[in-house]
C-alpha positions as CSV (number, residue, x, y, z in Angstrom):
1,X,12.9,18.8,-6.5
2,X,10.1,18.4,-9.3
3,X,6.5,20.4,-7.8
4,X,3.3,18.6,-7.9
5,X,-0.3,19.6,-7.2
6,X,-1.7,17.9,-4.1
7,X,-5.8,16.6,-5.7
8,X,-8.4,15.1,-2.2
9,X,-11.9,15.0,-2.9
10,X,-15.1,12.7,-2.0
11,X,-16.6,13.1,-4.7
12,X,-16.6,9.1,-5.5
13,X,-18.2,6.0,-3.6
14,X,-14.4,4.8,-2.5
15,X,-13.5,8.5,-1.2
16,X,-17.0,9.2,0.5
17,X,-16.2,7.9,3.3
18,X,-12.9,9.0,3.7
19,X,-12.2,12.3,5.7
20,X,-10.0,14.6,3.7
21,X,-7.1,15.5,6.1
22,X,-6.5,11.7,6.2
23,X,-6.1,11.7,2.2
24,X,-3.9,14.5,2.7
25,X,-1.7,12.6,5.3
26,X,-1.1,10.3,2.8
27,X,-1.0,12.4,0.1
28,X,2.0,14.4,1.9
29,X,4.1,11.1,2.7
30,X,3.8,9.9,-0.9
31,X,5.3,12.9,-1.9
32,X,7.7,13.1,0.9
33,X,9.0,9.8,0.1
34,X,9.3,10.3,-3.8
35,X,11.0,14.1,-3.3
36,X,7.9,15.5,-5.1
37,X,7.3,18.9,-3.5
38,X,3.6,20.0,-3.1
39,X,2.7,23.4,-5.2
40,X,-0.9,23.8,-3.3
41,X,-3.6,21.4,-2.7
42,X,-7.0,21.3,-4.7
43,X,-10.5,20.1,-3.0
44,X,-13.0,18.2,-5.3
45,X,-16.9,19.1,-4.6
46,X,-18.2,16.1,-3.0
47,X,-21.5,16.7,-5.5
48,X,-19.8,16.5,-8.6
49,X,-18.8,13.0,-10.0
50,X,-17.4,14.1,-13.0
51,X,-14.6,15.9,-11.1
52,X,-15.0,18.9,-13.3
53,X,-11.9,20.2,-10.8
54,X,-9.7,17.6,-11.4
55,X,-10.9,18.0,-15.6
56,X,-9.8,21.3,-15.4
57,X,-6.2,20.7,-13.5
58,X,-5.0,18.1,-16.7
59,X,-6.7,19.7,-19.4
60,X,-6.0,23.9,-18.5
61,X,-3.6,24.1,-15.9
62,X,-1.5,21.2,-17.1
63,X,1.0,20.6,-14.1
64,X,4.0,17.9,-14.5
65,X,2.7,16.0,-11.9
66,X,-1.3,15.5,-9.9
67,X,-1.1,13.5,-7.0
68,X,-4.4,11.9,-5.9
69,X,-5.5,9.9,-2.7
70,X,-6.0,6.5,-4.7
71,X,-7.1,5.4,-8.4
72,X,-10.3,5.0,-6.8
73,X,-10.8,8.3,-6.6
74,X,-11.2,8.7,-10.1
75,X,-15.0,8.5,-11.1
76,X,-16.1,4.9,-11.3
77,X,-17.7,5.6,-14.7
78,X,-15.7,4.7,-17.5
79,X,-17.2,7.7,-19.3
80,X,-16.3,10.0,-17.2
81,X,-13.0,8.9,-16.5
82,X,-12.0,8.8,-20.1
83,X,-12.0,12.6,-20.8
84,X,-9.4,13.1,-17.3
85,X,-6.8,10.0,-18.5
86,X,-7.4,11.5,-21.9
87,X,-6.2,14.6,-20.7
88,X,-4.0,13.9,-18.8
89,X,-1.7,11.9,-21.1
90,X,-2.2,14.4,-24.3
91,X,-1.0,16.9,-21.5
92,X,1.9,14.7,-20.4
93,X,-0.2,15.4,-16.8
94,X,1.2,12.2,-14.5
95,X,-1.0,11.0,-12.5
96,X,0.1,9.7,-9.1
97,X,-1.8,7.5,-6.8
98,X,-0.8,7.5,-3.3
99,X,-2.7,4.5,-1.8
100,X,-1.5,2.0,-4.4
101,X,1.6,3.8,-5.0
102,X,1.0,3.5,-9.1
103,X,1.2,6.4,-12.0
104,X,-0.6,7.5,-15.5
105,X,2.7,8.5,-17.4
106,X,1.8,6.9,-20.7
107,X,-0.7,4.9,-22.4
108,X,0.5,1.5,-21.4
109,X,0.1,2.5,-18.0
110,X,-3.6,3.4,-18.1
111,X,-3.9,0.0,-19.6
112,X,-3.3,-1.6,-16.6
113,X,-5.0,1.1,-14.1
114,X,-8.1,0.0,-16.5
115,X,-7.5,-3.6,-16.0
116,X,-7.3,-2.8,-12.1
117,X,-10.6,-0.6,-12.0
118,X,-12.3,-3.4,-13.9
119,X,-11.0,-5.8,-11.7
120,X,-12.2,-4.3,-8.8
121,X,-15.2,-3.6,-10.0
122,X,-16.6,-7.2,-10.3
């Protein structure tokens, strides 16, 4: 059974609003469902947009797998998003996203979590 790293936060306008044991609800039937076993669960500061936590799981700690609450809980700021996906795939880091059930594995995949963020964005 490959581990995982469970990542809730609402530190972002989408995740604000959503209380963090639901996010972990979901969070743990994701990974149920794929056979992804949850190592330990990290809490973003709702104050810090840049998700310096989430920075720090791709970029130092560099688990196989990050599973977050949704895509929009990645900072709606292109900027700061860029230096987590950046990460993330120089790390080989996968990011899962539970509420839309899609993954970061490799570049042509944060292609079209872009074009979904941009999308949503209008």
């Amino acid at each position: 059974m490959r581990t995982c790293i469970s990542y809730a936060g609402n530190a972002t306008a989408y995740t604000h609003g959503i209380p963090i044991h639901l996010q972990r609800l979901l969070i743990q039937q994701y990974c149920a469902d794929r056979g992804l076993e949850v190592r330990f669960e990290q809490l973003e500061i709702e104050v810090m947009p840049h998700l310096p936590i989430l920075l720090h799981l791709v970029d130092v700690t560099r688990p196989e797998v990050i599973v977050l609450f949704s895509i929009y809980a990645l900072p709606a700021d292109a900027a700061l998003r860029a230096p987590i996906l950046d990460a993330a795939l120089a790390h080989r880091v996968t990011l899962c996203f539970a509420n839309e059930a899609e993954e970061l594995a490799g570049p042509g995949d944060r292609d079209r979590l872009e074009r979904i963020l941009r999308f949503s964005a209008r």
